[in-house]
C-alpha positions in Angstrom: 10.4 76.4 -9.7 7.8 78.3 -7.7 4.1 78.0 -7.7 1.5 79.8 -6.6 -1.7 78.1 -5.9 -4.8 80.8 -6.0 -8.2 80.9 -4.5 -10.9 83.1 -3.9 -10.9 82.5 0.2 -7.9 81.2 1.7 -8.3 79.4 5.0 -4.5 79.2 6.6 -5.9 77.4 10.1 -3.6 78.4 13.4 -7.0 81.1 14.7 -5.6 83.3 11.8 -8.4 85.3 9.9 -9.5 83.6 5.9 -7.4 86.1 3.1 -10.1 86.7 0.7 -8.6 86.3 -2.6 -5.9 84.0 -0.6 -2.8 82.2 -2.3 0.2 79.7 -1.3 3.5 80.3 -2.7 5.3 76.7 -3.1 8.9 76.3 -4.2 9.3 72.4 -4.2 8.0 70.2 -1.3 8.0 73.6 1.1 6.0 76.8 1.6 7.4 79.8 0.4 5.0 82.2 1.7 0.9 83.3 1.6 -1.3 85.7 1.6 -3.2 88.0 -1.0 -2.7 87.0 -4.5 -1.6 90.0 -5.3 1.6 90.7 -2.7 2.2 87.2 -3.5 2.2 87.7 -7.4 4.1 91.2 -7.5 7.0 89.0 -5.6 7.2 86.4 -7.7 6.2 88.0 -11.1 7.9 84.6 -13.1 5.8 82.1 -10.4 3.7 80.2 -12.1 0.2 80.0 -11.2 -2.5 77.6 -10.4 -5.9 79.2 -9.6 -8.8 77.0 -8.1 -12.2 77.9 -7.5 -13.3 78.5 -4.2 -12.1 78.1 -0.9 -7.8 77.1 -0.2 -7.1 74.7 3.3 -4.0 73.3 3.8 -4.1 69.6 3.2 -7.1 67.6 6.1 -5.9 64.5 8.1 -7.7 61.7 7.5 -8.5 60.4 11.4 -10.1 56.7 10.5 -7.4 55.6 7.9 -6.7 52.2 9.2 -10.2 51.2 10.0 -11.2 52.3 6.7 -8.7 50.7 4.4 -9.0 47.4 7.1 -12.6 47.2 7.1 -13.9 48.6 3.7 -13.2 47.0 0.2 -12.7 49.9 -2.7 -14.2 48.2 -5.9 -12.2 48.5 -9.0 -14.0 50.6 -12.0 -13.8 47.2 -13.9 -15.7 45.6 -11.0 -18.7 48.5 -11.1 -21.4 46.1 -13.2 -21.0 43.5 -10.6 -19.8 45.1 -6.9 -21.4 49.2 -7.7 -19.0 52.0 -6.7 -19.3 52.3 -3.2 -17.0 50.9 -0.9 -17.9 47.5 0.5 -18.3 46.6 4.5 -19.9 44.0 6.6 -21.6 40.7 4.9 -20.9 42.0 1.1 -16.8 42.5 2.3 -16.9 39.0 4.0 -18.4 37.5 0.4 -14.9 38.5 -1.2 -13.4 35.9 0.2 -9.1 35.5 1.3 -8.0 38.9 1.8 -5.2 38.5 -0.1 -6.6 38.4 -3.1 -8.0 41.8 -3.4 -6.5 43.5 0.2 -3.7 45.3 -2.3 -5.8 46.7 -4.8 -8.5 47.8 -2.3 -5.7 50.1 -0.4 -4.3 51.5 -2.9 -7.6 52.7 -4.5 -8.7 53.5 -1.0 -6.0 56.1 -0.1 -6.4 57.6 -4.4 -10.1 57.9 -2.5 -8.9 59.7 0.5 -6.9 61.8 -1.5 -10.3 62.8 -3.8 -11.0 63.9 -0.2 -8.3 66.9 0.5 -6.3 64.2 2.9 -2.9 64.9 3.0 -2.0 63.3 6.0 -3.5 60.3 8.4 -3.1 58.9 12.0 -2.1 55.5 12.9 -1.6 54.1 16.4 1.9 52.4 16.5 0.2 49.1 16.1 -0.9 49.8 12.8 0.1 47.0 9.9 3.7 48.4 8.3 2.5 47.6 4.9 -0.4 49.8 4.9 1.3 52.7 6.2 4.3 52.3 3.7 1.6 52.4 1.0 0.4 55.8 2.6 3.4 56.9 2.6 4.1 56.2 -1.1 0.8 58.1 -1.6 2.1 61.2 -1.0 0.4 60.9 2.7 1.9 61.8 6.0 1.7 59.7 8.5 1.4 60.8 11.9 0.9 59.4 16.0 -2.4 59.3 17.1 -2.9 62.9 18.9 -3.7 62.9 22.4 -6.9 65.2 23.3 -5.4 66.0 27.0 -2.3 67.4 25.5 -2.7 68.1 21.9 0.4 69.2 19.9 -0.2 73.2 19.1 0.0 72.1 15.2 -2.0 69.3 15.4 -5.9 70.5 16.1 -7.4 67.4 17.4 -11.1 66.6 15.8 -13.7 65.6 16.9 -14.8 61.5 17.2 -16.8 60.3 14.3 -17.4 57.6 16.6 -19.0 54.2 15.5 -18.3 53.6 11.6 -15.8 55.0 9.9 -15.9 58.5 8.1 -13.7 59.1 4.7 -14.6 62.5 4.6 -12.2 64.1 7.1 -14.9 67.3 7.7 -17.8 64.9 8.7 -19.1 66.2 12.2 -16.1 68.9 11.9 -16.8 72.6 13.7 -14.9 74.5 11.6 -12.7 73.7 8.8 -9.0 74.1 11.1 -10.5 70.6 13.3 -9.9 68.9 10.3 -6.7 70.5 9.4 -3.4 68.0 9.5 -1.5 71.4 10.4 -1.8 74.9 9.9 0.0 77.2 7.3 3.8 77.6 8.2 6.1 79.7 6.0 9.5 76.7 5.5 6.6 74.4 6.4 5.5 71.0 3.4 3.5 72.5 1.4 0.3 70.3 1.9 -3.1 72.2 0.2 -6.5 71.2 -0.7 -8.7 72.6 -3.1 -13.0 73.0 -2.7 -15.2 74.0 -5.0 -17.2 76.0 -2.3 -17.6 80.0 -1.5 -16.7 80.2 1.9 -15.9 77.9 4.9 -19.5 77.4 5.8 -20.5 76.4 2.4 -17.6 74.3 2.4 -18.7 72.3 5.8 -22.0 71.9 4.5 -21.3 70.4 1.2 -18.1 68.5 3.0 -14.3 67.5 1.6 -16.2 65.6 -1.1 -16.3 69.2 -2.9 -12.2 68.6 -3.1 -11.1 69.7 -6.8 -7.2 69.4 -6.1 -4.7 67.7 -3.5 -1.4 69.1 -3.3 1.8 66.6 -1.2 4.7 67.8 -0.3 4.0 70.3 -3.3 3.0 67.6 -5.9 -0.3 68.0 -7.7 -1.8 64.3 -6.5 -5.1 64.7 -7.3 -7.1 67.1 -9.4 -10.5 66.7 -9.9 -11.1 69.5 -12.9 
């Protein structure tokens, strides 16, 4: 079945202009085509359709991954009275105690965090722990090499260094909207799409990827925030 995933502003990264009024056609796990809403709409007149407010990305890479599923603790709901909402570092993580009591539950609820975030994909150096990036993997994420900034692959804009702590939201300290990107739109390309409730791309750095209202994988809605 095909979807089509509308917006009011569709940023499709790869130095190609925003398509005001913007939409991704998705048949399965792939992209089918994009463009205006309309062309895309009069092709595909039994598509169904998604529409989300604001501004369409393809899915953001989420650069600190392992540091911050290592080095953060992701309280539970059931935990708020006692541990708050926020993740946990530093003397308050160390108070938990074994790791191996709570290390499972933390990652889990700390990639369902990155996903609040329009992540769709994350970078790991090769010496990452295997059981964290299989759980990313089962997440819906992609997982992908650490990108070189000498040589940077053409689809893999490299962003720039949060630097010191660790930064869930993948637009923090981001120039534009396509640094953040885990890949431009390609046509035959996984269809990998976030979702912000923000006007336009400026709006949409200021307020950052915490304005995400849905997270599309490999075409699967995996979080929706509305």
């Amino acid at each position: 079945m095909l979807t089509i995933h509308a917006a009011a502003l569709l940023l499709p990264g790869g130095g190609r202009a925003s398509v005001p009024g913007g939409a991704v056609a998705v048949r399965d796990a792939v992209v089918a085509a994009f463009g205006p809403y309309e062309e895309l709409a009069a092709a595909h007149p039994a598509a169904r359709v998604r529409r989300w407010p604001g501004v369409l990305t393809p899915g953001l890479v989420q650069r600190d991954a392992v540091r911050l599923l290592e080095e953060w603790y992701f309280p539970d709901p059931r935990e708020a009275g006692a541990l708050g909402t926020e993740p946990l570092t530093g003397a308050a993580l160390d108070a938990l105690g074994p790791e191996d009591t709570w290390r499972a539950g933390s990652v889990r609820r700390g990639l369902h965090r990155m996903l609040r975030h329009g992540t769709t994909a994350l970078t790991a150096a090769p010496t990452a722990p295997p059981a964290l990036l299989t759980a990313a993997r089962r997440s819906g994420l992609t997982v992908l090499g650490p990108p070189v900034p000498s040589s940077p692959p053409s689809s893999l804009p490299v962003p720039p260094s949060t630097g010191g702590e660790p930064v869930i939201d993948p637009l923090a300290g981001a120039g534009s909207v396509a640094d953040a990107m885990a890949a431009p739109l390609t046509a035959g390309g996984r269809a990998d799409l976030a979702a912000f409730d923000a006007p336009d791309e400026a709006a949409l750095l200021a307020a950052g990827a915490g304005s995400c209202v849905a997270t599309i994988a490999a075409g699967r809605l995996v979080y929706r925030g509305r």
